[in-house]
C-alpha positions as CSV (number, residue, x, y, z in Angstrom):
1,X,41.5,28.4,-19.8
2,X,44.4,26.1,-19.9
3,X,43.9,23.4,-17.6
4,X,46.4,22.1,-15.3
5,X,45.6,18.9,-14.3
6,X,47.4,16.0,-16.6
7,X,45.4,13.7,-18.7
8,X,44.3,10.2,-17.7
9,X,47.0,8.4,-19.9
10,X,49.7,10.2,-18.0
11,X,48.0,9.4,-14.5
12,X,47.8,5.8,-15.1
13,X,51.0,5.4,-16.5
14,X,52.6,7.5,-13.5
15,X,50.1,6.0,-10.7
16,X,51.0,2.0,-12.3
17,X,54.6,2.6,-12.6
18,X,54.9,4.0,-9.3
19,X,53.1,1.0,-7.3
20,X,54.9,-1.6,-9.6
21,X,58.3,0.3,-9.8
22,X,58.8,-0.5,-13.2
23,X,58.1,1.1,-16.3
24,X,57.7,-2.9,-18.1
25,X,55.6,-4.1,-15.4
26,X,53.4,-1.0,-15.6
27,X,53.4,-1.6,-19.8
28,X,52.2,-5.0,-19.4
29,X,49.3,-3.7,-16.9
30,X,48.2,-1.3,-19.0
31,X,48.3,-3.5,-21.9
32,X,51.0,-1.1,-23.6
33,X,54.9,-0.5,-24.3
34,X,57.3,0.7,-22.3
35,X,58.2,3.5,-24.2
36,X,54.8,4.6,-24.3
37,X,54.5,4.8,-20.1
38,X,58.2,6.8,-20.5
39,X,56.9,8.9,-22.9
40,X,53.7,9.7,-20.4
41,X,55.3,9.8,-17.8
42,X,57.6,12.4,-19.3
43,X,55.1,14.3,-20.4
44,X,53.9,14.7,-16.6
45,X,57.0,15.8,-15.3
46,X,57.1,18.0,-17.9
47,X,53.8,19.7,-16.6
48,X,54.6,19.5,-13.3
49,X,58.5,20.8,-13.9
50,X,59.8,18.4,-11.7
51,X,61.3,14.9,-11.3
52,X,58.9,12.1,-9.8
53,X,61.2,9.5,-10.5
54,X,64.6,7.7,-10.0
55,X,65.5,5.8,-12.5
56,X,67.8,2.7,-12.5
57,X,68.6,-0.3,-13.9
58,X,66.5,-2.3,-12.5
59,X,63.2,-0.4,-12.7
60,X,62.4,2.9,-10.8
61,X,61.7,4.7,-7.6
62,X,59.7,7.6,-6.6
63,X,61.3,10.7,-5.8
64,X,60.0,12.4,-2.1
65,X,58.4,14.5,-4.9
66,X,56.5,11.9,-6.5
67,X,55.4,10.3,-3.6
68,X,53.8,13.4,-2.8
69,X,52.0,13.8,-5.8
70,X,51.1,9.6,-5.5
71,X,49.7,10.3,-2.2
72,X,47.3,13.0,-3.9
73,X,46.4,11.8,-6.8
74,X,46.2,7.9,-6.1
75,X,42.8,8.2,-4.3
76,X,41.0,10.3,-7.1
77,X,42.2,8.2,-9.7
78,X,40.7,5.0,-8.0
79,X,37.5,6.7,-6.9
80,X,37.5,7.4,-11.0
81,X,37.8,3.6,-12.0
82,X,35.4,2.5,-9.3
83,X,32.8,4.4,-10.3
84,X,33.5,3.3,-14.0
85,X,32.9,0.0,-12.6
86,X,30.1,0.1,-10.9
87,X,28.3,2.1,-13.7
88,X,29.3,-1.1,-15.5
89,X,28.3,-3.2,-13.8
90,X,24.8,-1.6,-13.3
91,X,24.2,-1.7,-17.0
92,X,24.6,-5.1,-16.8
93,X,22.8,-5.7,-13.3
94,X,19.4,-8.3,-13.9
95,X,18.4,-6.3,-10.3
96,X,16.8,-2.8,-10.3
97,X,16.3,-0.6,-7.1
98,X,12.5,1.0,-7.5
99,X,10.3,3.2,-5.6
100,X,6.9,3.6,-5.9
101,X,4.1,6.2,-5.4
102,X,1.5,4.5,-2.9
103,X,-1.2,5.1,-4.4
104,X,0.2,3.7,-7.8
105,X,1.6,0.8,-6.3
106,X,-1.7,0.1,-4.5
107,X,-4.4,0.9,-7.2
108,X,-2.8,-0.3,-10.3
109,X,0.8,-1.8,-10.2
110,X,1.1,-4.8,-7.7
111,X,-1.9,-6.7,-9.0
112,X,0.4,-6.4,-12.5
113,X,3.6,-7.8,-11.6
114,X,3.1,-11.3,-11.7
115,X,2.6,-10.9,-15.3
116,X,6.3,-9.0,-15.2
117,X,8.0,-11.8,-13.2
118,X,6.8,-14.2,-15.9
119,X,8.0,-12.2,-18.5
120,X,11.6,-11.5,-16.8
121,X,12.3,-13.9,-14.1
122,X,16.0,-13.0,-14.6
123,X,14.7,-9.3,-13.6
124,X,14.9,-8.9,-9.7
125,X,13.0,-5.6,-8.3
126,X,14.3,-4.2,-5.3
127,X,11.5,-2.1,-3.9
128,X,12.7,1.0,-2.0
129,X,10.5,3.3,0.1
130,X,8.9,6.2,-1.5
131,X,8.8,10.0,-0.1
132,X,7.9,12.9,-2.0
133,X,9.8,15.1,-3.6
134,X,13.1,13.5,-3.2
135,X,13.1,11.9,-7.3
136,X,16.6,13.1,-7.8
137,X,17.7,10.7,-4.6
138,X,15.4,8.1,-5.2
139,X,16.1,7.7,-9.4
140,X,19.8,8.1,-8.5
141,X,19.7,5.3,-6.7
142,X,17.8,2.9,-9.5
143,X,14.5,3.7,-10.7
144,X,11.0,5.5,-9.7
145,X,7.4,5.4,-10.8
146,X,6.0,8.9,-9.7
147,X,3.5,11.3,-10.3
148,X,4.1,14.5,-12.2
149,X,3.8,16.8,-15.0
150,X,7.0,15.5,-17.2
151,X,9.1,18.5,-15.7
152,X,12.4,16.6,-14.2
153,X,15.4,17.3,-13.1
154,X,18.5,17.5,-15.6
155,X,20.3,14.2,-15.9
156,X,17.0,12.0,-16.0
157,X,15.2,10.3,-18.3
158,X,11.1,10.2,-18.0
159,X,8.8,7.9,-20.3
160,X,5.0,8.5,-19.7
161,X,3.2,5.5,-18.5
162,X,-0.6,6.0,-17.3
163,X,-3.1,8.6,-15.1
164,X,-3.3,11.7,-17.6
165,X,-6.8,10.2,-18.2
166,X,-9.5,11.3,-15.3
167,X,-13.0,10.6,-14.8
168,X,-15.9,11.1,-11.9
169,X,-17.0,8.0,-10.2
170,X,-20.0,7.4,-7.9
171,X,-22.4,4.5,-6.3
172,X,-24.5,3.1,-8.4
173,X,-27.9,4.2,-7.3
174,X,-26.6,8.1,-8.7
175,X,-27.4,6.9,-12.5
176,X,-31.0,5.2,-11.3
177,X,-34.1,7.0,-10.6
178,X,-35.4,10.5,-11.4
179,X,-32.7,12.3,-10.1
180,X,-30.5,10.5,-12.0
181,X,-27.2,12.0,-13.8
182,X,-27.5,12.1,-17.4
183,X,-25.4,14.6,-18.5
184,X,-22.1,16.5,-17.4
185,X,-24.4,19.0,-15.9
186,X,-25.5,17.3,-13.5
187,X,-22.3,16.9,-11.5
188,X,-22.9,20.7,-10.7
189,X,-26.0,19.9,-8.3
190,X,-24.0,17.5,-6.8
191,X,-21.6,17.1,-3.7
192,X,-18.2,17.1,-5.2
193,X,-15.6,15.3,-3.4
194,X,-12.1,17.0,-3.9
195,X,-8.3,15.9,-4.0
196,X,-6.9,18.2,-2.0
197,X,-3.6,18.7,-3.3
198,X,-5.1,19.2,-7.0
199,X,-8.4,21.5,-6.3
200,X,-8.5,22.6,-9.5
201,X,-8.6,19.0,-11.6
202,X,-12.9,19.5,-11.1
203,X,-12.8,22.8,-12.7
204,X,-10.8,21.4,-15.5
205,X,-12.9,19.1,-16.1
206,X,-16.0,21.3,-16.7
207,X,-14.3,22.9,-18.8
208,X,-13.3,20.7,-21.0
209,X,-16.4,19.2,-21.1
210,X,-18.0,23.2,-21.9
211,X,-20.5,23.0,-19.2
212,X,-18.7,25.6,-16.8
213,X,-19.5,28.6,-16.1
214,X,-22.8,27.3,-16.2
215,X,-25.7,30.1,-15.5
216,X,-28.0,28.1,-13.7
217,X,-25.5,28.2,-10.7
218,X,-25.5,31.5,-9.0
219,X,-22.2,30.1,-7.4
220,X,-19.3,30.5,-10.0
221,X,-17.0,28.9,-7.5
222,X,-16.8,25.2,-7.2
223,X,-17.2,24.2,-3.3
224,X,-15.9,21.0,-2.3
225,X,-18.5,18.9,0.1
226,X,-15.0,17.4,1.1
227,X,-11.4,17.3,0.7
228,X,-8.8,14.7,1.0
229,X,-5.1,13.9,0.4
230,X,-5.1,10.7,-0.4
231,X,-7.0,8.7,-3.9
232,X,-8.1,5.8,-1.3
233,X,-10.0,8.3,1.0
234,X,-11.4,10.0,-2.2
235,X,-12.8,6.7,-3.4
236,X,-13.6,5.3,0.1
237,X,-15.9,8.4,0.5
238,X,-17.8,8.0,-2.9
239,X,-18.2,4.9,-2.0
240,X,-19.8,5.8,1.0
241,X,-22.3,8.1,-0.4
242,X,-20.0,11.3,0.6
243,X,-20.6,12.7,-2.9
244,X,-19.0,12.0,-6.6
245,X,-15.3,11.4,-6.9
246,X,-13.2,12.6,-9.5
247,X,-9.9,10.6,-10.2
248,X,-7.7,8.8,-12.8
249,X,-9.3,6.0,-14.5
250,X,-6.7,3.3,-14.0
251,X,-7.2,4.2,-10.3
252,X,-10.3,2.5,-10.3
253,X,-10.4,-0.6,-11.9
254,X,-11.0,-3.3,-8.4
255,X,-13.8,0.0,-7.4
256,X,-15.7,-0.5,-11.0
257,X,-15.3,-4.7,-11.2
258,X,-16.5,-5.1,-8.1
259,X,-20.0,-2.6,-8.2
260,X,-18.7,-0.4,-5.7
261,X,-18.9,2.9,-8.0
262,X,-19.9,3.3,-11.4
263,X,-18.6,6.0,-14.0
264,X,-20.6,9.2,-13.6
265,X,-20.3,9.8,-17.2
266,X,-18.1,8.1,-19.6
267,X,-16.2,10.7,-21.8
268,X,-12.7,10.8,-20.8
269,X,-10.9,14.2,-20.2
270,X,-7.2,14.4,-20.3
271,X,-5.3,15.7,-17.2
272,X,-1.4,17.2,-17.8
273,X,-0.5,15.1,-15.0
274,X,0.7,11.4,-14.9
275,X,3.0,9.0,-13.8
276,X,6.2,8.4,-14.9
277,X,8.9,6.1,-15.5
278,X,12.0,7.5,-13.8
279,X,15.3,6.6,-14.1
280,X,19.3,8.1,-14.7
281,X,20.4,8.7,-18.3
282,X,23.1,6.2,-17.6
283,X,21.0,3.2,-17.1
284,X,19.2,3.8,-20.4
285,X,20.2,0.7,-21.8
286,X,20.6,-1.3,-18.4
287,X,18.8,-4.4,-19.0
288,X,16.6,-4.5,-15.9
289,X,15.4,-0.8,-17.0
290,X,15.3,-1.6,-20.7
291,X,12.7,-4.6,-19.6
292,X,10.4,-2.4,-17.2
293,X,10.2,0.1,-18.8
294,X,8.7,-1.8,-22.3
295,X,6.5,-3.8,-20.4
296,X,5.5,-0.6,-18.2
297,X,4.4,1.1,-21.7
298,X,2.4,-2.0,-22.8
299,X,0.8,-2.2,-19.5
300,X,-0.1,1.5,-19.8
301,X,-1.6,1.0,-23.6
302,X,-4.0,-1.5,-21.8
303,X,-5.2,0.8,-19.1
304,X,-5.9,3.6,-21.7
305,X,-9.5,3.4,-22.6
């Protein structure tokens, strides 16, 4: 389909010459020659089949026509060339608007960025709140570190960065004595502390480790002793004695330094979920992204075990 609407060269030219009323003065704006603005300008009215200007002497005036069509057209083409600016300018922006998933930003990031401000003190984050499911908003607006599968919306870019990696965690005194845990097993005759918005990530984990179904439980459904929504509750409660906890590994890093819980059993199972590194295709190459987003990788090697 033909389309109707003129090209850019010929809205310029017309939009220029209109507010300067003069074909040379709109030239030397555009940085081209005179005869090139008539020509486009020609072109237009040729398109439209109607005359948008008077011309004289002394430069040029706009028809009742043409100040019609400068009326309409004026406003797009400015809201065009602003946002050509601002995309600009964001590319070139040392700031970067970022939200954060709590639980990252709690467990794993903040006790990190020092080491990102010394790297990049030209880099200024601007930390935005966080809700889920709005990562279209949120990465339109700069940049977001978020939990998910790799699955996003058209028009954004996603790097992996840590969490695919889960294991179970516990107090200390569950590896001692003679009920000790010793093997994957184990974990089956124990209370199992669930995330509630991922009830399956236990089950997975079994499985991978081939110890589920297991025939010495008549049960073939895994029971939760409890649920909760959030990693710190999780945690809290293993610590607490609630039961064994399972989560991702760079989750728990303060938990295991500290003594608090232990690593039920070392071998690491992969999870398809993870968090991500967010942001529009557009500010690819933005410096403030370009920086984050290297230094998020290389902080994500380190957690990886």
């Amino acid at each position: 389909m033909r389309m109707a609407s003129p090209s850019l060269p010929e809205l310029h030219a017309f939009v220029t010459a209109a507010r300067l009323g003069s074909f040379h003065k709109a030239a030397d704006m555009l940085c081209v020659t005179p005869g090139a603005v008539s020509r486009a300008v020609a072109r237009l009215e040729n398109d439209l089949a109607c005359v948008l200007f008077k011309r004289h002497a002394r430069g040029c005036s706009l028809t009742e026509l043409g100040q019609q069509y400068l009326a309409a057209v004026a406003p797009a083409l400015d809201a065009l060339e602003s946002a050509a600016m601002q995309t600009q300018q964001a590319l070139l922006s040392s700031e970067l608007k970022l939200s954060v998933t709590p639980t990252l930003a709690s467990h794993w990031l903040i006790r990190r960025l020092p080491d990102f401000q010394q790297r990049h003190p030209q880099v200024r984050l601007l930390f935005s709140p966080y809700r889920a499911g709005d990562l279209p908003l949120l990465a339109a607006q700069g940049a977001t570190l978020c939990g998910g599968d790799g699955q996003w919306p058209t028009g954004l870019e996603a790097v992996y960065v840590v969490g695919r990696q889960i294991v179970p965690v516990c107090r200390p005194e569950a590896l001692q004595g003679p009920q000790a845990i010793q093997k994957p097993q184990d974990l089956l005759h124990r209370p199992l502390l669930f995330h509630a918005l991922h009830p399956h990530t236990w089950r997975h984990w079994f499985e991978t480790l081939g110890c589920w179904p297991d025939p010495g439980v008549e049960n073939k459904a895994l029971t939760p002793a409890a649920s909760f929504d959030q990693v710190s509750q999780l945690l809290e409660a293993a610590v607490s004695g609630m039961g064994v906890a399972l989560v991702q590994r760079c989750l728990v890093d303060d938990y295991l330094a500290s003594g608090k819980l232990v690593v039920a059993w070392p071998q690491l199972v992969e999870n398809e979920r993870g968090y991500y590194f967010c942001y529009p295709e557009v500010l690819r190459r933005a410096p403030a992204v370009v920086a984050l987003r290297q230094w998020l990788l290389t902080q994500g090697a380190a957690s990886t075990l």
